[in-house]
C-alpha positions as CSV (number, residue, x, y, z in Angstrom):
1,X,0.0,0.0,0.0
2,X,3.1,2.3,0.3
3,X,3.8,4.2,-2.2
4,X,0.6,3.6,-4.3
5,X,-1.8,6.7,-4.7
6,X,-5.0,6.2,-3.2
7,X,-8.0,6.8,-5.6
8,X,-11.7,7.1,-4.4
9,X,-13.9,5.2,-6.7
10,X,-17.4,7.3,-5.6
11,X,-17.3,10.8,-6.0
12,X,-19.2,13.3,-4.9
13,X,-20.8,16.6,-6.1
14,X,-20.4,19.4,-3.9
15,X,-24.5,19.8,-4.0
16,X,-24.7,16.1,-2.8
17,X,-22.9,16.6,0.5
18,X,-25.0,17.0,3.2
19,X,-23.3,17.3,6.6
20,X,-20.2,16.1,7.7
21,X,-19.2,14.0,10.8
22,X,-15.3,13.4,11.5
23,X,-14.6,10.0,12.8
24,X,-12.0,9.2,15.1
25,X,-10.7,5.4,15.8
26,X,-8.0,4.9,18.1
27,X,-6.8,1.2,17.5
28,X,-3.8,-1.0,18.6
29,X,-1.1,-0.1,15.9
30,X,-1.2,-3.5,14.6
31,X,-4.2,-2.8,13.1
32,X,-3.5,0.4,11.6
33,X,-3.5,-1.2,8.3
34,X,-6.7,-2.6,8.6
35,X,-8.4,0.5,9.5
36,X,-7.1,2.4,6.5
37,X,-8.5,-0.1,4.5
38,X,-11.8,-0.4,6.1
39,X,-12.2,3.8,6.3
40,X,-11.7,3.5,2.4
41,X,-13.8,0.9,1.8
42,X,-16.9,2.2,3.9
43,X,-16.8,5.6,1.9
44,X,-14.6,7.9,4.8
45,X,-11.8,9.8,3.5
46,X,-8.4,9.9,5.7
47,X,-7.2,13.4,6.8
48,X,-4.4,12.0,9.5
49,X,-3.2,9.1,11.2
50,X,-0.6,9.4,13.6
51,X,0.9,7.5,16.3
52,X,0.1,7.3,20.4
53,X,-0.2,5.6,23.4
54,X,-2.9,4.8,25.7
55,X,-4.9,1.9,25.6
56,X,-4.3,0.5,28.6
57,X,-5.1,-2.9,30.0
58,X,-5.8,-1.4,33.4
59,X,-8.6,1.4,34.0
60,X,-7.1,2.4,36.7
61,X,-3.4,3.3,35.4
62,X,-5.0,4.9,32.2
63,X,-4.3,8.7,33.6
64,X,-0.8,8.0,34.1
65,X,-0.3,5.8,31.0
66,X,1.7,3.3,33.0
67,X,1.1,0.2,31.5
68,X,-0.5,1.2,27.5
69,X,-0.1,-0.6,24.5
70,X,1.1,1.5,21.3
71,X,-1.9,2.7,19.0
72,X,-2.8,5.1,16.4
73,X,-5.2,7.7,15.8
74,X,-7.1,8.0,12.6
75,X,-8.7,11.0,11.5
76,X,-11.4,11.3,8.9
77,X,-14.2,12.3,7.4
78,X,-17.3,10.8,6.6
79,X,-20.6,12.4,5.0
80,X,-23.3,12.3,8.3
81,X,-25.7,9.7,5.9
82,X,-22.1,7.0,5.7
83,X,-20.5,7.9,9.5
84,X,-22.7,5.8,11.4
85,X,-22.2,2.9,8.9
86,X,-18.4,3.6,9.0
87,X,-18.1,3.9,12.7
88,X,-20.5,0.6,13.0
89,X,-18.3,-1.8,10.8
90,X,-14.9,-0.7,11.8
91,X,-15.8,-1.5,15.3
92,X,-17.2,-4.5,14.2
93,X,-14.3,-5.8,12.0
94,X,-11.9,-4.5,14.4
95,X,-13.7,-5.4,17.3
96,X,-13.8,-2.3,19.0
97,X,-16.2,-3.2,21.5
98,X,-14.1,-5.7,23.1
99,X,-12.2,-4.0,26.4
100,X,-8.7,-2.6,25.5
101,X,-9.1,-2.9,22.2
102,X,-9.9,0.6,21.1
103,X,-12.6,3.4,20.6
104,X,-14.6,5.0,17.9
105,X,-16.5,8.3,17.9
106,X,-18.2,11.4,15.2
107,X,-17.7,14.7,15.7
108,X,-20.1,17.1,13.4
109,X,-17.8,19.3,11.4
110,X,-20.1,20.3,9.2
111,X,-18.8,23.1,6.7
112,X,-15.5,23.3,8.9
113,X,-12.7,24.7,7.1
114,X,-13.9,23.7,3.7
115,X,-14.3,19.9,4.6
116,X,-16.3,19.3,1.3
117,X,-13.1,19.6,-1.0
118,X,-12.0,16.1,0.7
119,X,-15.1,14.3,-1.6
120,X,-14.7,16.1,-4.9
């Protein structure tokens, strides 16, 4: 996947998006791969994925970061009608609902910063 220039096979007119949610997933790094994938597949488009720490086996060292497992943060953004959809089978693939294993969450963006241009 390195070095190969991602092309979206749906686009979008600018009159066809409605609102926009951004979806954040926070996954173990080993899976980072995976979740590109799936966010491409399930019609998101990826603004940033970077690396972190903090998914920690223990609730109770999770403010101090103690004992955490190495993850990354994806950031993208979905049209509001796909980010449930999105959000729904990347948890479900990835298992996200299983302790320790990550998060997944929307945030309404819509017509932040010219978001749209992302699905032209």
């Amino acid at each position: 996947m390195l070095g190969k220039k991602k092309t979206h096979t749906k686009h979008f007119q600018l009159k066809s998006i409605n609102d926009l949610d951004m979806c954040v997933f926070i996954v173990k790094r080993k899976f980072e791969g995976d979740l590109r994938a799936l966010i491409e597949e399930y019609d998101g488009r990826i603004l940033s994925v970077v690396p972190a720490s903090g998914i920690s086996h223990s609730s109770m060292f999770e403010a101090i970061s103690s004992i955490s497992e190495p993850c990354s943060v994806a950031f993208c953004t979905a049209r509001s009608e796909d980010s449930k959809k999105l959000i729904y089978k990347v948890s479900e693939e990835l298992e996200l609902y299983k302790p320790n294993n990550g998060k997944a969450f929307k945030i309404d963006i819509t017509g932040y910063l010219g978001a749209k241009a992302l699905f032209l």
